[in-house]
N, C-alpha and C positions, 0 to 999 in steps of 0.2 A: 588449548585455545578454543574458546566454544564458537562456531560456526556464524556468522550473521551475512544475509544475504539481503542484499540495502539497494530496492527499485525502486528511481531515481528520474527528477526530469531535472536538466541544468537552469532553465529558467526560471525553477520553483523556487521561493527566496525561503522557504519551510525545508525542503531539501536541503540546501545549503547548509544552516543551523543545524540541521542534525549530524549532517556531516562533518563539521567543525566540531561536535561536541564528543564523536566519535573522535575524530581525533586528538581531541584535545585530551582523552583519554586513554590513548597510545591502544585503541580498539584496532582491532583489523578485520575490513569488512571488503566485502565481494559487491563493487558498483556496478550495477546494469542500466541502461535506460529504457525506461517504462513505456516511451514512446515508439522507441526501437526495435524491444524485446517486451513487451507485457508477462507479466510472471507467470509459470509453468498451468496448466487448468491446474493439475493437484494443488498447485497453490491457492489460485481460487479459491479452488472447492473448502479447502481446509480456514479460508478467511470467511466462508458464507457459514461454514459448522460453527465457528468463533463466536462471529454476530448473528445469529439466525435469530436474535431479539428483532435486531433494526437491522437488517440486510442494508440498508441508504445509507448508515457508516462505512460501507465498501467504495460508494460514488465519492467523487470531487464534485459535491454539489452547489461550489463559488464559482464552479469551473465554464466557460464557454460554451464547451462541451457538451457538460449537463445540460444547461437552463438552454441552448440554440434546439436541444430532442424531447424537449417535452415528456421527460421520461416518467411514469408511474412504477417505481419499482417493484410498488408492492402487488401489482398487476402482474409480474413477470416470473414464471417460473424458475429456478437455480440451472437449468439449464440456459433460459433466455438468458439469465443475467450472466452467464460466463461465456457466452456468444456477443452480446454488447460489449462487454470487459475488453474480450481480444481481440473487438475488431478499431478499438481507438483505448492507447493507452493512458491517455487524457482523461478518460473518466474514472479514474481509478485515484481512490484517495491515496497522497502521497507525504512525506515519504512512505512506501510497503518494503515491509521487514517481515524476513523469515530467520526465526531463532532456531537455531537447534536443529531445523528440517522439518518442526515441530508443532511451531505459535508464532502467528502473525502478531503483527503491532503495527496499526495503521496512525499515520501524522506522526508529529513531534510534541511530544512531553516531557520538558526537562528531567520531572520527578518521578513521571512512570518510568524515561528510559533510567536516570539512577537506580530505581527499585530493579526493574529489569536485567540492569548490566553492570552496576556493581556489588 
C-alpha cells in the first residue's frame, strides 16, 4: 500500500472532494489537520525544492490569511517562508499531500490525482 499523507482543513470544501475521491477509491490515507499540525519543515522544504519555479503555489492565496499579510513571497527567503508556513496553517495551499515520503501534491486535481494514484 503506497504511503499518502493528506494535510487537511475541515472547512476546506477542496479538502473534502479530495477526500471523497480518495475514498471513493478505497485509498488509505493518514488525515492530519493543517491547522492543528502544519506539515513536518522537511516537508516544506521538500514542497519549496518541488516548486522552486513559483514558490506562491505553496500559499493559499484566496485565503484570508494571505491577502489580511500582505505577503510578497518572492521577497522572502526559504527559510522565511517556512517560518510564515508554521506559524499559521492557513497559509498553506490545501489539500498538501505527501506521496511516498517523497512528492508533494498541493490542491485537488481530479486528473493529476488519477495519474498520480492510479
Amino acid at each position: 500500500m503506497k504511503k499518502i499523507i493528506f494535510y487537511s482543513y475541515s472547512k476546506c470544501s477542496t479538502c473534502r472532494k479530495a477526500a471523497k475521491w480518495f475514498e471513493s477509491k478505497d485509498f488509505e490515507f493518514q488525515l492530519i489537520d493543517i491547522v492543528k499540525e502544519p506539515p513536518l519543515v522537511n516537508y516544506l522544504n521538500l514542497a519549496l525544492e518541488q516548486y522552486s519555479d513559483d514558490k506562491k503555489r505553496i500559499f493559499n492565496t484566496r485565503g484570508k490569511a494571505f491577502k489580511n499579510n500582505n505577503i510578497d513571497v518572492y521577497s522572502l527567503s526559504s527559510e522565511e517562508i517556512i517560518q510564515l508556513l508554521l506559524s499559521d496553517g492557513k497559509l498553506i495551499k490545501r489539500p498538501f499531500l505527501i506521496y511516498e515520503g517523497k512528492k508533494v501534491i498541493l490542491g485537488f486535481n481530479e486528473i493529476e490525482y488519477a495519474k498520480q494514484f492510479t
